[in-house]
NUDREN-405336 format. One line per 3 residues: number of its first residue (from 1); their letters; for each residue z, y, x of C-alpha. Coordinates in steps of 0.05 Angstrom, whole numbers, plus 32768, in hexadecimal, padded with zeros to 4 digits. Example, Ala and Ser with C-alpha at 12.3 -4.5 7.8 and 13.67 -1.06 7.14 Angstrom:
REM NUDREN-405336
1) AS) 809C 7FA6 80F6 | 808F 7FEB 8111
***
This chain:
REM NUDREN-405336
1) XXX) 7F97 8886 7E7E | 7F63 887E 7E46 | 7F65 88B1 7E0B
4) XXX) 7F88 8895 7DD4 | 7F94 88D0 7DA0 | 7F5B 88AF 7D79
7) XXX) 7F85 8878 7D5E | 7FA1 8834 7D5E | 7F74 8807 7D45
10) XXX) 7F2B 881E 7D65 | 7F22 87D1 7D61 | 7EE2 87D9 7D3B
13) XXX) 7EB7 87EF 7D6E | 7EAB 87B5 7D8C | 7EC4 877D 7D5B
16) XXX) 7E84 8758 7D56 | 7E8F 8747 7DA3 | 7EB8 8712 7DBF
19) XXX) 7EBF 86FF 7DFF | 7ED2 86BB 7DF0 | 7E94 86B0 7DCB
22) XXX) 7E57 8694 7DF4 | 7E1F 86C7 7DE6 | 7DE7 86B2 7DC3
25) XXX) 7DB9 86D5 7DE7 | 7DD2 86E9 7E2D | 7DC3 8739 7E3D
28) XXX) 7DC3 872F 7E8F | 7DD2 8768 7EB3 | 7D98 877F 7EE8
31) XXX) 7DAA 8799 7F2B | 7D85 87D6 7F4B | 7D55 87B9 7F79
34) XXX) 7D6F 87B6 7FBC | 7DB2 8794 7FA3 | 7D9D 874C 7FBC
37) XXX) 7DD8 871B 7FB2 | 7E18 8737 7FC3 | 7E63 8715 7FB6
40) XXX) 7EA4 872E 7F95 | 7EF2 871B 7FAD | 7F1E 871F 7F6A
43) XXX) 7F66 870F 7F75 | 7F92 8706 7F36 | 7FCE 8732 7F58
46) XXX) 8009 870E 7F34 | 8055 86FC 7F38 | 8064 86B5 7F4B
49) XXX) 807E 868A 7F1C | 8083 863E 7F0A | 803B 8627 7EF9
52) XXX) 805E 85E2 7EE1 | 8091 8607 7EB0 | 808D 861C 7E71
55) XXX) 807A 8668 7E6F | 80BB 868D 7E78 | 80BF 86E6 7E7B
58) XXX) 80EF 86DD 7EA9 | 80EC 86AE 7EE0 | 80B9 86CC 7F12
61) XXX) 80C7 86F0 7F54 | 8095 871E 7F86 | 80A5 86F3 7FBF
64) XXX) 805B 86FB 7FD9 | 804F 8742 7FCA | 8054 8755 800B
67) XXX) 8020 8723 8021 | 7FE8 874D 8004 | 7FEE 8779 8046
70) XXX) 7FD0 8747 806F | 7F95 872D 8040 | 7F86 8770 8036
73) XXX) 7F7F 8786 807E | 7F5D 873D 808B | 7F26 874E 8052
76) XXX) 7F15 8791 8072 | 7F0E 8773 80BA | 7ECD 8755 8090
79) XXX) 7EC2 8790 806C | 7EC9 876A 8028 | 7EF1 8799 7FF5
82) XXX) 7F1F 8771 7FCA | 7F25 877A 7F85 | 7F78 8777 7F70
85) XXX) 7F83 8763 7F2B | 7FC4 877D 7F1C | 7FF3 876B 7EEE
88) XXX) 8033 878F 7ED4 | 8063 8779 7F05 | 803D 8777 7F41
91) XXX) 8025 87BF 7F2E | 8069 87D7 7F1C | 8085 87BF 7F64
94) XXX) 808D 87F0 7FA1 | 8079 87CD 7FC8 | 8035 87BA 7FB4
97) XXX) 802E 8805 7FA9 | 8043 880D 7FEE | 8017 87D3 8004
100) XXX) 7FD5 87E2 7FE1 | 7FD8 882D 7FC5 | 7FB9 884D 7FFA
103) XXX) 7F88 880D 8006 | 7F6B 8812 7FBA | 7F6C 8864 7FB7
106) XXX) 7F42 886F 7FFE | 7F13 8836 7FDE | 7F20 87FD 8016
109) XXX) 7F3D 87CF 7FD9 | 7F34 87DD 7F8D | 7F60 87CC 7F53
112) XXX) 7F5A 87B0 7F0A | 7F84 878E 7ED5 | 7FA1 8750 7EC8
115) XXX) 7FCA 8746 7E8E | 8001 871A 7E8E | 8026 871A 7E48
118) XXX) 805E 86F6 7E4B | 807A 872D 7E86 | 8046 8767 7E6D
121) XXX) 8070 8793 7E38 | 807A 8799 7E01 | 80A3 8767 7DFB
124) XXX) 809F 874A 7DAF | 8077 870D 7DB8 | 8095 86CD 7DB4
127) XXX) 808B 86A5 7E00 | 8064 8670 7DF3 | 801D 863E 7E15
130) XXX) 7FF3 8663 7DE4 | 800D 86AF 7DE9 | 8004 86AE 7E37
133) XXX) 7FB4 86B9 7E23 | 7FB7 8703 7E11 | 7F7A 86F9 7DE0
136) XXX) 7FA3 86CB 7DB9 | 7FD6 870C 7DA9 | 7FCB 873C 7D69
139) XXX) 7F9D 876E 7D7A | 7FD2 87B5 7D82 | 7FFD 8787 7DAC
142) XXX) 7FC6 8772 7DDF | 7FAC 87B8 7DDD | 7FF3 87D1 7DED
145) XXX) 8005 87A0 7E21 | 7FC6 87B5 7E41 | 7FC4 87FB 7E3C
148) XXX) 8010 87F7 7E54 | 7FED 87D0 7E8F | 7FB4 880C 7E9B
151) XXX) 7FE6 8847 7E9A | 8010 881F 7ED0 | 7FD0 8810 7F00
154) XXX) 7FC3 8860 7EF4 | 7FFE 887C 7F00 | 8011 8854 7F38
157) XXX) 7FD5 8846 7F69 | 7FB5 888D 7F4F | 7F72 8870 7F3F
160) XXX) 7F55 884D 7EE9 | 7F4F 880A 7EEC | 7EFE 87F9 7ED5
163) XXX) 7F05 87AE 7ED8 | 7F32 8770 7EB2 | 7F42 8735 7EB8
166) XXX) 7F6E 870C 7E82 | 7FAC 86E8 7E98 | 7F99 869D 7E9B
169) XXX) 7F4D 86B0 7E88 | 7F6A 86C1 7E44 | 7F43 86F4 7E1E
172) XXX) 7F34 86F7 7DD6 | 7F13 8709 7DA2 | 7F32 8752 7DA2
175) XXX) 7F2E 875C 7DEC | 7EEE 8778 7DF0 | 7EF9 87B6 7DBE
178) XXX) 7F37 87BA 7DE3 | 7F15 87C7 7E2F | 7EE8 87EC 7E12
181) XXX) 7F1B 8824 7DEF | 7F37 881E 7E34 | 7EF8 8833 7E55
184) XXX) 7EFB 87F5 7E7F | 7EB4 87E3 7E94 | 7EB5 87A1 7EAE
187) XXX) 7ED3 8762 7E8D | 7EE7 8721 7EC4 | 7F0D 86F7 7E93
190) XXX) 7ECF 86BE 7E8A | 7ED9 8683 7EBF | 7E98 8667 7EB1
193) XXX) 7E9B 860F 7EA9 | 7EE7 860D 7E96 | 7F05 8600 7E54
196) XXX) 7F48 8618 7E40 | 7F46 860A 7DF4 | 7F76 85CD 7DFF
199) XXX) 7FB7 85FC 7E0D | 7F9B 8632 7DE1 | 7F6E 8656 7E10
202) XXX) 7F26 8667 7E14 | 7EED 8637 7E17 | 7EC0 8656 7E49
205) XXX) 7E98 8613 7E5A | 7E4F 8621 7E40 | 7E5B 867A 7E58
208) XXX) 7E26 8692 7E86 | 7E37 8699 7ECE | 7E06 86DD 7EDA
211) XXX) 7E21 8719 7ECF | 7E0F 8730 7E81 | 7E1A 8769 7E54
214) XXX) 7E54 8760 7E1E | 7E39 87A8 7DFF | 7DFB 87C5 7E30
217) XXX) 7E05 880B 7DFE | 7E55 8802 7E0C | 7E4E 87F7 7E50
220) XXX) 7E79 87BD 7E52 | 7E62 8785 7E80 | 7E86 8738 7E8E
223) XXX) 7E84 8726 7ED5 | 7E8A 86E1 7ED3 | 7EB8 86B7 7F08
226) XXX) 7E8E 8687 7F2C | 7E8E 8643 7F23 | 7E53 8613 7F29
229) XXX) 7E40 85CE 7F25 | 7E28 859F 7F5B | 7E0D 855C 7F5E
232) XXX) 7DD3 8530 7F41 | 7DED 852F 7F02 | 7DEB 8578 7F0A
235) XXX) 7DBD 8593 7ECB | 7DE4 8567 7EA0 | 7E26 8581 7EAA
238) XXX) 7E31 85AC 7E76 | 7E2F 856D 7E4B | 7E51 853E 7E7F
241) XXX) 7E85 8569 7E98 | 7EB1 8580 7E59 | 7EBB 853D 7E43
244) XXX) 7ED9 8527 7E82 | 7F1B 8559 7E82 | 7F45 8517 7E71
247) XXX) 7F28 84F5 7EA7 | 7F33 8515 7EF0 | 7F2B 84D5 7F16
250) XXX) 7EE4 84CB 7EFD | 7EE1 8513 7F00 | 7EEC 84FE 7F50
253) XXX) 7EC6 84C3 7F51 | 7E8A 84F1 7F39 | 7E96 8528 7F6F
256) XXX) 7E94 84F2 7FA1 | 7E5B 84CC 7F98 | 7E37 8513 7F8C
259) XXX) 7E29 8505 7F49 | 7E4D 8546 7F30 | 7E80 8579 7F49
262) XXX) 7EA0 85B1 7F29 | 7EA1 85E1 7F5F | 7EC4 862D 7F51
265) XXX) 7EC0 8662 7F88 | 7F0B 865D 7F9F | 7F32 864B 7FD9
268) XXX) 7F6D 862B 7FAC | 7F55 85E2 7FA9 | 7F0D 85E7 7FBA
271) XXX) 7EFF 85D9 800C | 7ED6 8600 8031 | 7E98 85D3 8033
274) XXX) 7E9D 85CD 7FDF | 7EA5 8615 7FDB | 7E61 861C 800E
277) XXX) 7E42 85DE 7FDF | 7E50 8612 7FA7 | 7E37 864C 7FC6
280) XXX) 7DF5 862F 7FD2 | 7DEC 861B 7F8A | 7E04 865E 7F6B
283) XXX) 7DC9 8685 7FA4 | 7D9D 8658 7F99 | 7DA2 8664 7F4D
286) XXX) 7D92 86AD 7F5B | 7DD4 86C1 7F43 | 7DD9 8708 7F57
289) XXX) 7E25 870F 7F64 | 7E56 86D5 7F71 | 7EA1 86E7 7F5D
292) XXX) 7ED6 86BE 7F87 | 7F1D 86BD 7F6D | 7F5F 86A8 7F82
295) XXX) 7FA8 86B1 7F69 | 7FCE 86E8 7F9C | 800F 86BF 7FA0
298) XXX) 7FE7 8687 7FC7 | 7FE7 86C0 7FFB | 8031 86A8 8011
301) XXX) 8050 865C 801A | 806F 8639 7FE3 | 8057 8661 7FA2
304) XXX) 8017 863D 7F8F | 7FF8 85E8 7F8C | 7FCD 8606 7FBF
307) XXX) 7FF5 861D 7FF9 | 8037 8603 800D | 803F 860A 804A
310) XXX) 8023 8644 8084 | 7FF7 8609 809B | 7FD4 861A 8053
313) XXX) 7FDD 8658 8060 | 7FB3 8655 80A0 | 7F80 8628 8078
316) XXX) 7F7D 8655 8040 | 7F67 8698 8076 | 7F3D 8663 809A
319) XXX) 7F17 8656 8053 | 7F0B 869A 804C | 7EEF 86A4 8094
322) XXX) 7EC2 8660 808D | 7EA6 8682 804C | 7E98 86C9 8060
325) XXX) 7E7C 86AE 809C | 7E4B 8685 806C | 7E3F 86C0 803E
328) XXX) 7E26 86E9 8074 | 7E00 86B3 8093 | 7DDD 86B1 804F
331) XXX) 7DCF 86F8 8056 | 7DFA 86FA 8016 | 7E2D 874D 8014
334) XXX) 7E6F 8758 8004 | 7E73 877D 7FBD | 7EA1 87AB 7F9C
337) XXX) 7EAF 87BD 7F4D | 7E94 8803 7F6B | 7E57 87EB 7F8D
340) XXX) 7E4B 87BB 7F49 | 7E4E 87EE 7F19 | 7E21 881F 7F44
343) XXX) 7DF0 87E9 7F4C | 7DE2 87D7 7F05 | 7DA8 87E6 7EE0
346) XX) 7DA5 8801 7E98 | 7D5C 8802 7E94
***
């Protein structure tokens, strides 16, 4: 657990930075030579809960906890070393301890945060749209839910969380100072090409998708989520795409004429042959790490849009076999938050 006897409200330190903000000037991070172009597998580790419903503290369950077993033990039959973002309840359950605590301390899988508010305590928020985006939350109380969150990931899996990611892609203009009195090293809240400003979230549309320093003399670094975009409209999208968020059936119409395509790294709603189409963009842009993502509860029937049914399920594994096939085919390594941070250069 980071040292806190300093104080409360070491907000200062870093209050000119916020992650939100697109940077004016993008400090990218340079890999050691020899790092190539490698790929990251972020999970957000969560309860499962109503996506349609209003948020609610207390209807979840950790139906698909167990589930993580069998991902896990697929992922190192490729050798790739997923990156669990845990949040409070998943961390807090015994059987995800039981399920991934020796996994994450022997280094096979690796853990980091994920702050969920509405079921993170303390508890004195009101539950509403726009307090389920941690950065939206008064500074000591996003501090405190996350700290809360850092001393359970330490005392339960044995091992400091370096990396974050914000419930919904929520982080603020606090959160920064924040992971940085936490010692937390690497920031994974930015999901480069989406906009959440319309419930109250982020605006990430117009963020970098390379790696970049938040504070190079902090040693604080974003590692953006990949998403690209595809298409012959392709170089105009930034301009094209946001105004389209009202209209997803010439957001459609657009994808297939291949005009333009929004295209994340994830198996939840992207096919394999998109998520190759993407792949071959993002390598071909030289970007030096891709970071795939998906939501852990889509590891079990019924909890997600994306699989209902263990005929998902089996397309879902099938995804991820198709794609690390590709990546290696591309000559393109799995990474880790360990192998990242020991590959960066600070000259």
């Amino acid at each position: 657990m980071p040292d806190v006897a300093n104080g409360r409200r070491g907000h200062g330190l870093l209050a000119d930075i916020d992650i939100t903000q697109v940077p004016g000037a993008p400090d990218f991070v340079k890999f050691r030579e020899g790092f190539g172009q490698k790929f990251l597998v972020t999970i957000d580790t969560e309860e499962e809960f109503d996506w349609g419903a209003p948020i609610d503290r207390e209807r979840h369950s950790l139906v698909s906890v167990p589930a993580l077993r069998q991902f896990q033990e697929f992922c190192e039959g490729f050798g790739v070393v997923p990156v669990y973002l845990m949040n409070y309840l998943v961390v807090n359950s015994p059987i995800a301890i039981k399920v991934l605590g020796d996994a994450v301390r022997e280094g096979r899988a690796e853990a980091g945060l994920h702050l969920h508010p509405w079921v993170n305590p303390p508890h004195t928020e009101e539950v509403c749209e726009a307090n389920s985006y941690p950065g939206n939350l008064p500074a000591d109380l996003e501090r405190d839910k996350l700290f809360g969150l850092h001393k359970a990931i330490e005392d339960n899996l044995g091992v400091p969380p370096v990396i974050y990611r914000a419930g919904r892609y929520g982080a603020g203009p606090n959160s920064a100072a924040i992971l940085r009195e936490a010692r937390v090293a690497i920031d994974t809240s930015v999901r480069s090409h989406f906009d959440y400003s319309q419930s109250g979230g982020p605006d990430y549309s117009d963020h970098p998708l390379r790696p970049y320093w938040l504070d190079r003399e902090c040693g604080l670094l974003e590692l953006p989520v990949t998403t690209v975009y595809w298409g012959m409209l392709r170089q105009l999208a930034g301009a094209i795409y946001p105004r389209l968020w009202r209209a997803p059936r010439l957001r459609g119409a657009l994808a297939r004429l291949g005009l333009l395509e929004r295209i994340p790294l994830t198996p939840e709603g992207i096919t394999p042959e998109e998520a190759i189409r993407g792949i071959d963009i993002a390598l071909d842009d030289g970007l030096p790490l891709l970071v795939f993502s998906f939501h852990s509860p889509s590891l079990a029937p019924g909890f997600t849009p994306y699989v209902r049914s263990e005929d998902d399920l089996d397309a879902f594994y099938d995804w991820w076999r198709q794609i690390f096939a590709y990546l290696q085919s591309r000559n393109v390594a799995p990474s880790s938050v360990r192998d990242v941070m020991a590959s960066v250069s600070l000259a």
